[in-house]
Structures are given as structure tokens and as C-alpha cells.
N, C-alpha and C positions, 0 to 999 in steps of 0.2 A: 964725376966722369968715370972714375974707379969703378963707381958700383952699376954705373949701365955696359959698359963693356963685362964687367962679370955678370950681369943678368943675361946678355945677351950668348955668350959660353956657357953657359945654365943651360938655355932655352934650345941653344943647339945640339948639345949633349944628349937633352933629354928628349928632344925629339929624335933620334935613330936608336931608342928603344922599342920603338913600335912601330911595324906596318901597318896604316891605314887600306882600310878593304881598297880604297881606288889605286892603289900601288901593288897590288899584289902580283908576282913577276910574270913575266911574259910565258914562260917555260918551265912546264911541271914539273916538280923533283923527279916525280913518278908518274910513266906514261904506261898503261896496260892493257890488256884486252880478257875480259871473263867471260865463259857461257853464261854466266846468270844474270838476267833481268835487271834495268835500275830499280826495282823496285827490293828486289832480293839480295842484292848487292847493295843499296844503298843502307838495308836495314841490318845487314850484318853489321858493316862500319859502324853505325850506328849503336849496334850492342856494345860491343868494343871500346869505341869511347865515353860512354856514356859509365862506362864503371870506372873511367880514370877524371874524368871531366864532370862536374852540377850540371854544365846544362850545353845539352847542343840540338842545335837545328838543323832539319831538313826545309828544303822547299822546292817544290818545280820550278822548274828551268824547261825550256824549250828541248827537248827531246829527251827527258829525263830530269835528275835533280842535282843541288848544291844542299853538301852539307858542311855543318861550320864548327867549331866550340865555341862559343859563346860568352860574355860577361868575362872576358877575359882581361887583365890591363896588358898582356903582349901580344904582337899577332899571334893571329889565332891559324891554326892550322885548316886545311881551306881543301874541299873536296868536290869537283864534277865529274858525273855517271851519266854518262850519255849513251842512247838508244844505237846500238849499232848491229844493224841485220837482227838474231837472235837475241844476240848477247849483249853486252855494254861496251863501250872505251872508258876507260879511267882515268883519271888527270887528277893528280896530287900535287897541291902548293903546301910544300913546308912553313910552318909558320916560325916555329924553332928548331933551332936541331938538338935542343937535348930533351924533346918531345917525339920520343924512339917507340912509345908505346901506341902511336897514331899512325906512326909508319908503319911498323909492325902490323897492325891490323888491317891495311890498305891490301900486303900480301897476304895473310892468312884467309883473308875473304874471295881471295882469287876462285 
């Protein structure tokens, strides 16, 4: 009995180390608006973390795109660039907070 109640506090434990993408929160860290394009805006981020992260993805999305890092075991820090007039809206889901070097780039690319 011991050892299923400590597996069971294992399992729970271990699971609120990671956000699953269908949990990922209602309400962006960061909500913004840039002149530049999803396309120009989404590839800037993209430089950015792609020198601190192996491997991240873009993909379209309905008026623009999602991008992600990838092959990660923590949630991953989570990015939509949507089409708006001109420019873009931005919507940043933190995936961690001491993943400062993702944030960082969400403004620099403003």
C-alpha cells in the first residue's frame, strides 16, 4: 500500500513540471502590437531564439503564425503573430520564467 500511495505523489509531483500545449493559459504574459508583418516579426523571434534554443518552429495559423521551441522536456515558451491592419498583435505565453532570453526577444523585435 506504501509503495502505491508514494507512486501516486510521484506521479503528481511530476506532473506540474510541465505544461502540456492543451493547457497553455488563457492570458498572454505579453500582449503587443508592431508595425512589422507576421512574417517579419515572426522571423525575427525566430533568430532570437533559435541561437539560445536546437530547435524551434513556426507554422501558420489563421491570420498569421505560432511559433514554439521545441523537443523541450519543460513547457515550451509559446508565440502567436497575428495579422492586424498593417501590422501584427502579439501574444506571448511564457513557458518558464527563468526563460528571460525569449522574453527579451518578443520586445526587441517590436
Amino acid at each position: 500500500m506504501h509503495k502505491t500511495v508514494l507512486a501516486a505523489m510521484i506521479s503528481v509531483l511530476l506532473a506540474g513540471c510541465s505544461l502540456p500545449v492543451a493547457l497553455t493559459p488563457n492570458s498572454p504574459t505579453i500582449s503587443e502590437r508592431s508595425a512589422k508583418s507576421p512574417d517579419d516579426y515572426s522571423d525575427c523571434v525566430m533568430s532570437h531564439w533559435q541561437k539560445q534554443h536546437a530547435q524551434v518552429d513556426r507554422k501558420v495559423i489563421s491570420r498569421g503564425y505560432e511559433v514554439r521551441v521545441s523537443g523541450s522536456m519543460t513547457a515550451s515558451d509559446y508565440l502567436e503573430v497575428h495579422r492586424q491592419g498593417e501590422g501584427s498583435l502579439i501574444s506571448f505565453y511564457e513557458g518558464a520564467p527563468w526563460h528571460r532570453a525569449a522574453k527579451r526577444a518578443v520586445y526587441e523585435c517590436l
